[in-house]
N, CA, C and O of each residue as an XYZ file, in Angstrom:
440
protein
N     -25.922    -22.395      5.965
C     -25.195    -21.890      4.812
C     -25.791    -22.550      3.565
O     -25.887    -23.750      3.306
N     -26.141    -21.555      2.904
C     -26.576    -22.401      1.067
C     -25.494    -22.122      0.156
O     -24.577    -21.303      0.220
N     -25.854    -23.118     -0.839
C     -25.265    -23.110     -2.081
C     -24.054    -21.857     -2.516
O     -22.924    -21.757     -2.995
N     -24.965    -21.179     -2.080
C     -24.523    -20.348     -2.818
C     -23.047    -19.588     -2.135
O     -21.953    -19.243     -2.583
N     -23.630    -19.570     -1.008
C     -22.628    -18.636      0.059
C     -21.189    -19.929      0.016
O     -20.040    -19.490      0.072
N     -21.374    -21.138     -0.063
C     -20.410    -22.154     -0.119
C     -19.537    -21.661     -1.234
O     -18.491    -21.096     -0.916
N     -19.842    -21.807     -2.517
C     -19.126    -21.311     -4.053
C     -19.011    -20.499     -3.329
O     -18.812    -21.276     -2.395
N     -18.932    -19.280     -2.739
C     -18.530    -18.077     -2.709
C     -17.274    -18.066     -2.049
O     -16.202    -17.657     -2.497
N     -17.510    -18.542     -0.978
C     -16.216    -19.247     -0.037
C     -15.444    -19.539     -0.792
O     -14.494    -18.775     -0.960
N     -15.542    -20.833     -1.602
C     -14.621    -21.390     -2.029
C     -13.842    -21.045     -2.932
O     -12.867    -21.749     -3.193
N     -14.130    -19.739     -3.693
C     -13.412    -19.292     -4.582
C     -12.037    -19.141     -4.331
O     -11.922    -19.081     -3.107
N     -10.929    -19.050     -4.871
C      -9.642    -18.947     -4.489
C      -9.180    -16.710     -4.032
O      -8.975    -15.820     -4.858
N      -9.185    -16.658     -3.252
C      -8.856    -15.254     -2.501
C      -8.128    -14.612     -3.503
O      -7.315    -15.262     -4.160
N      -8.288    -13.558     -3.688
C      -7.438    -12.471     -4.905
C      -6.443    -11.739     -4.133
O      -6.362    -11.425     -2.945
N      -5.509    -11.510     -5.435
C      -4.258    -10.900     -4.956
C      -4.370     -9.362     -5.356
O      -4.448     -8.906     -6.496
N      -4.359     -8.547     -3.929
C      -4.020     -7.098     -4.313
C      -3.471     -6.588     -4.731
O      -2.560     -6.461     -3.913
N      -3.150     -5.906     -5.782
C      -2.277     -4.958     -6.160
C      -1.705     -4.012     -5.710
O      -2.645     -3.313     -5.332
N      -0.406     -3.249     -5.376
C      -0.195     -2.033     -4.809
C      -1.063     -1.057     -4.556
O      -1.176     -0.527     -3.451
N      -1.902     -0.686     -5.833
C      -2.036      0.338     -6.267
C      -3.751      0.196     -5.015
O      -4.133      0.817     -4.023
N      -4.275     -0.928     -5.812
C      -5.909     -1.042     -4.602
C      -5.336     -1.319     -3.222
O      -6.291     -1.466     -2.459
N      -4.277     -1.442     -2.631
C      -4.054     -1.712     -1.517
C      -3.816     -0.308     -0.411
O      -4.043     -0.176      0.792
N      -3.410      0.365     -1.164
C      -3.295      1.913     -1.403
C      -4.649      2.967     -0.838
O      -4.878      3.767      0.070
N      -5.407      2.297     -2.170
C      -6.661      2.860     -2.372
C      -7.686      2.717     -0.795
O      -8.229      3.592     -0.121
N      -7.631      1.358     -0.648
C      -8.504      1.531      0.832
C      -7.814      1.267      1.699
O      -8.141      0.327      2.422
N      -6.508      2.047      1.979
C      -6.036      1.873      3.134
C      -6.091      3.461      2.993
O      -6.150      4.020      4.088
N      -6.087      4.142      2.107
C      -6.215      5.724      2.107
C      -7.630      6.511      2.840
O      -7.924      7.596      3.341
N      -8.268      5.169      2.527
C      -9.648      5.320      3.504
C      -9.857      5.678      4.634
O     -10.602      6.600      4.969
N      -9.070      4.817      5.498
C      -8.859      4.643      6.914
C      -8.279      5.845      7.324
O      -8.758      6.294      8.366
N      -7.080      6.717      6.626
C      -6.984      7.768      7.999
C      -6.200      8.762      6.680
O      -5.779      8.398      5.582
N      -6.230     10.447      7.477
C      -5.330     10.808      6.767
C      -4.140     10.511      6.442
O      -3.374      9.788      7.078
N      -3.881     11.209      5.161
C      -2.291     11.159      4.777
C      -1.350     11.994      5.460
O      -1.613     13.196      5.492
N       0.031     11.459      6.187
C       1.114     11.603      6.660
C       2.509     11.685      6.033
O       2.384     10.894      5.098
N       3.381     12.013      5.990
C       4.400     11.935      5.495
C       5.701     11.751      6.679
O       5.570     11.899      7.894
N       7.011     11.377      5.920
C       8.247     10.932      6.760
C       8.008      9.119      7.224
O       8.976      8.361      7.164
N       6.734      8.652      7.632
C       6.782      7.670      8.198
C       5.724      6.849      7.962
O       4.678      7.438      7.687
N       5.679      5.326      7.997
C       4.203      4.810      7.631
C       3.040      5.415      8.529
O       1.978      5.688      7.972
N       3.167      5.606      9.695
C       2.568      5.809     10.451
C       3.079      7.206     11.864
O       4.021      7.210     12.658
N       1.966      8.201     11.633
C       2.224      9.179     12.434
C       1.194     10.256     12.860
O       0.715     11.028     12.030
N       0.932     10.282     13.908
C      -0.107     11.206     14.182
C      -1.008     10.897     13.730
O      -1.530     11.739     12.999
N      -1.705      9.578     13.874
C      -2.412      9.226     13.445
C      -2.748      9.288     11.710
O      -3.894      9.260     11.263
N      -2.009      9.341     11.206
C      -1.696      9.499      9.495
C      -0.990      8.146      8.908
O      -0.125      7.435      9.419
N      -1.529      8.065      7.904
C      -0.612      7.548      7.185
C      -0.058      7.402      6.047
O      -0.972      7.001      5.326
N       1.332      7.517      5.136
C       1.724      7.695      3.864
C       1.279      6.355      2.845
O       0.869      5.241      3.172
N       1.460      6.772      1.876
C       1.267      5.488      0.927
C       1.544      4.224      1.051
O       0.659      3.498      0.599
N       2.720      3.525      1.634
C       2.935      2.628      1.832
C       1.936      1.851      3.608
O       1.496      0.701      3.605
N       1.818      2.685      4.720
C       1.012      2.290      5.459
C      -0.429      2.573      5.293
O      -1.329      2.293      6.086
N      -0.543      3.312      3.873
C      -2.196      2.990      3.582
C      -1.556      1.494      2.873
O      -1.756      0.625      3.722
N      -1.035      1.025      1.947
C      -0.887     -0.447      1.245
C      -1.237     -1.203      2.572
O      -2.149     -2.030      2.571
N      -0.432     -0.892      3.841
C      -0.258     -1.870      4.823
C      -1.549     -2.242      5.339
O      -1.947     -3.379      5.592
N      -2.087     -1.267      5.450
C      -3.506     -1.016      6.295
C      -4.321     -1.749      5.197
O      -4.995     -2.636      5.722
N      -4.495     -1.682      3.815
C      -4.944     -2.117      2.901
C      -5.217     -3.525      2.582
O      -6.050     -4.109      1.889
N      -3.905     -3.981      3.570
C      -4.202     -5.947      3.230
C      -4.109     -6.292      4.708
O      -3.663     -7.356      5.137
N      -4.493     -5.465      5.315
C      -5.187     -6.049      6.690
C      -3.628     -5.799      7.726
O      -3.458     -6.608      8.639
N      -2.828     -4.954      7.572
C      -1.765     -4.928      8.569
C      -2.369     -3.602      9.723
O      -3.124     -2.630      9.690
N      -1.646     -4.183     10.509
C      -2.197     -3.489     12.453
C      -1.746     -2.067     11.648
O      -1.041     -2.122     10.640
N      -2.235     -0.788     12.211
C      -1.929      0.218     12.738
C      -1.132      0.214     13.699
O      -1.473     -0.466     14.667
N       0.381      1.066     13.783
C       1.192      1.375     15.066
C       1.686      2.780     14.971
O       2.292      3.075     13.941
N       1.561      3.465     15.659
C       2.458      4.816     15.416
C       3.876      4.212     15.441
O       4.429      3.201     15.875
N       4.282      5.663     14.562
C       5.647      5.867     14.222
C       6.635      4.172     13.878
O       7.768      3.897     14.275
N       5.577      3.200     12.923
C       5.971      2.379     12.485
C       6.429      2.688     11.845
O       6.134      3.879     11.739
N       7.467      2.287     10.804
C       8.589      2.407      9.417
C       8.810      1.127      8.623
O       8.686      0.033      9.174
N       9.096      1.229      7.488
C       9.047      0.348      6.540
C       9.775     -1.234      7.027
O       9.333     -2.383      7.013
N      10.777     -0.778      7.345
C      11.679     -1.451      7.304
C      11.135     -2.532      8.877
O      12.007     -3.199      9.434
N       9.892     -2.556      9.332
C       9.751     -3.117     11.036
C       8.117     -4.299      9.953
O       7.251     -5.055     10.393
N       8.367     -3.964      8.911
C       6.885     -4.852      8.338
C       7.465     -6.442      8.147
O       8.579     -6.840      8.488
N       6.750     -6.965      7.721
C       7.079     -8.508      7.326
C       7.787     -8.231      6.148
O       7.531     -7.370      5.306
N       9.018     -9.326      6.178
C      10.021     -9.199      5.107
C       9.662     -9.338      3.499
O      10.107     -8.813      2.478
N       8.465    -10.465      3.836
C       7.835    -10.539      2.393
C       6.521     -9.203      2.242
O       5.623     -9.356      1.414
N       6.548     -8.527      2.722
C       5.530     -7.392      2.239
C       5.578     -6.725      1.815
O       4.571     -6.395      1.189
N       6.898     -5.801      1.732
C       7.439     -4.830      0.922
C       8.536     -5.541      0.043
O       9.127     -4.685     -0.617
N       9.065     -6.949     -0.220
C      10.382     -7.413     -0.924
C       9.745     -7.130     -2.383
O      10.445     -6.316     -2.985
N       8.787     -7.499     -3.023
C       9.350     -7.626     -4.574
C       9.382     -6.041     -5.163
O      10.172     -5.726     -6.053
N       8.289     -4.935     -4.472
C       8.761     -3.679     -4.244
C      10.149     -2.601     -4.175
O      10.506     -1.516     -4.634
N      10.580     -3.541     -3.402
C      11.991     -2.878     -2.675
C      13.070     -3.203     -4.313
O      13.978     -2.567     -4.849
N      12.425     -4.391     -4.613
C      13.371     -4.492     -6.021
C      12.636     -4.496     -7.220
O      13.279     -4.946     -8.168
N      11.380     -4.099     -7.497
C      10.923     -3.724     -8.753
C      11.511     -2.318     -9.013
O      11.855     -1.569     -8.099
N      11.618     -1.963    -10.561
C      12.593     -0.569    -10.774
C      11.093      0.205    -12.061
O      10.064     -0.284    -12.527
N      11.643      1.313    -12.158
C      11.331      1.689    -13.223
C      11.580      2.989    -13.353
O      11.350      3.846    -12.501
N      12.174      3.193    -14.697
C      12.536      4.551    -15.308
C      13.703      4.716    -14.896
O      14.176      5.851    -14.848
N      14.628      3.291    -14.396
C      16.140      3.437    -13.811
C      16.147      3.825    -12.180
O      17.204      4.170    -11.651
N      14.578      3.724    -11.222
C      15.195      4.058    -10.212
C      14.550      2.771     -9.250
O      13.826      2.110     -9.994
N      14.559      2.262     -8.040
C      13.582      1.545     -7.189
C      12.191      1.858     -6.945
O      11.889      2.997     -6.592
N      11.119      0.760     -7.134
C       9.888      1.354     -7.238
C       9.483      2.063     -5.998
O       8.823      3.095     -6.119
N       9.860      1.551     -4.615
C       9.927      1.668     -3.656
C      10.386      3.603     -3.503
O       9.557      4.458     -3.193
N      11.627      3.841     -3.763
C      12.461      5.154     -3.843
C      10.880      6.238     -4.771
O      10.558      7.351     -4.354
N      10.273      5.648     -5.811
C       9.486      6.471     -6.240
C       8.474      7.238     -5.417
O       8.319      8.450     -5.269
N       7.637      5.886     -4.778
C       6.607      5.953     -4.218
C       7.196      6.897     -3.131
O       6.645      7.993     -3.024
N       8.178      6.634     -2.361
C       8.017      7.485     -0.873
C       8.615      9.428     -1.277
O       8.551     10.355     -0.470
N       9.207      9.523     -2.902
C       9.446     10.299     -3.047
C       8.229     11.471     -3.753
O       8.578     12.547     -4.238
N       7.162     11.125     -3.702
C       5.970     11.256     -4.762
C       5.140     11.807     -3.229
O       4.538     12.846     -2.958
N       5.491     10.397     -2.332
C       4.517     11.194     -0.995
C       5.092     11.918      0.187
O       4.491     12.244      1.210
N       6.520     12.144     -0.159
C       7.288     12.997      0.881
C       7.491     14.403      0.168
O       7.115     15.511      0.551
N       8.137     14.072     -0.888
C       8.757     15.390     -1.273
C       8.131     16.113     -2.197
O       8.483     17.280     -2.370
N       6.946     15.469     -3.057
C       6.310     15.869     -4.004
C       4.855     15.908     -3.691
O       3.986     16.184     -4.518
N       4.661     15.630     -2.513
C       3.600     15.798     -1.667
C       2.058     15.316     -2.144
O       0.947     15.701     -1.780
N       2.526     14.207     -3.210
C       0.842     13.802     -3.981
C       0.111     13.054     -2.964
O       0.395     12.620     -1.847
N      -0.951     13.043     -3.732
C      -1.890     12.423     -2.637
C      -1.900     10.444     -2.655
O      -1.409      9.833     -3.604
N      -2.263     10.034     -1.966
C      -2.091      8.824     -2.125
C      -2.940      7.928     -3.167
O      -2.828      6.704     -3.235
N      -3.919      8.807     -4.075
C      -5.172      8.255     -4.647
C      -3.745      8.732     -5.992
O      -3.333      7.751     -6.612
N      -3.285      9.694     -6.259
C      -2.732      9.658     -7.014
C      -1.293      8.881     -7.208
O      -0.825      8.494     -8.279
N      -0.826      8.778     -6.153
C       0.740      7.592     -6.259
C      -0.323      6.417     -6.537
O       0.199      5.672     -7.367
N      -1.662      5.922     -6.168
C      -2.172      4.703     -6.768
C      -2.637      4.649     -8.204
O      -2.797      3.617     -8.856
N      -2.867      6.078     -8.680
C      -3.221      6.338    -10.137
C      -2.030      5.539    -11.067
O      -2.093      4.620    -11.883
N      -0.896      6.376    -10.514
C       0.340      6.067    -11.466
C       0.842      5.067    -11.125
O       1.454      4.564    -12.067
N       0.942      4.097     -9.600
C       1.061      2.425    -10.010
C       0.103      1.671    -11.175
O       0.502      0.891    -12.040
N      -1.133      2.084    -10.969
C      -2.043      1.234    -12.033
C      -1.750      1.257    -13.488
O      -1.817      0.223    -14.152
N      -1.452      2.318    -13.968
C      -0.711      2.988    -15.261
C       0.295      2.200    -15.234
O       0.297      1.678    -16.349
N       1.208      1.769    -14.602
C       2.165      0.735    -14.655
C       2.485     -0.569    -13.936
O       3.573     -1.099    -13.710
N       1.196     -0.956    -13.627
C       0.566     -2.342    -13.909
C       0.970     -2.656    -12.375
O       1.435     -3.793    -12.293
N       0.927     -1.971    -11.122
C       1.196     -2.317    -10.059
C      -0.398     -2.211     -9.330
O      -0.556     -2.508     -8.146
């Protein structure tokens, strides 16, 4: 190992944002709706999951992730509603794509 690859290491690890967590977990498989994980699909929030390194499971659901993974989510708000309530309503019922629910976190600093 040189110099260089050492500094590189040692840098302190960056924190993802929703929105890039999104972005390459959208990579990994199509988009799904109803559930993080289904038919081999997955909605916005199990692309985030997939995004910072969480397993793939079918017919996983939000609520079966680590408590700190979705918490400051579940209680960030905006425009009067849960950020959380936005996102799954943008990729269930309004059927956007997941590059775009990551457009409009970044626009608001997620």
């Amino acid at each position: 190992m040189n110099e260089a690859d050492v500094k590189y290491l040692e840098q302190p690890a960056k924190t993802l944002k929703l929105s890039e967590a999104i972005r390459i977990g959208a990579k990994m498989r199509p988009q799904g709706r109803l559930a993080m994980f289904s038919d081999g699909k997955s909605c916005a929030f199990g692309a985030a999951y997939e995004g910072i390194g969480g397993n793939y499971r079918e017919g996983m659901h939000l609520f079966e992730t680590p408590s700190d993974f979705f918490g400051s989510v579940w209680r960030a708000g905006v425009d009067g509603k849960y950020l959380a309530d936005e996102i799954l309503r943008r990729n269930d019922d309004r059927r956007e794509t997941r590059e775009s629910i990551a457009d409009w976190l970044e626009s608001i600093g997620y």
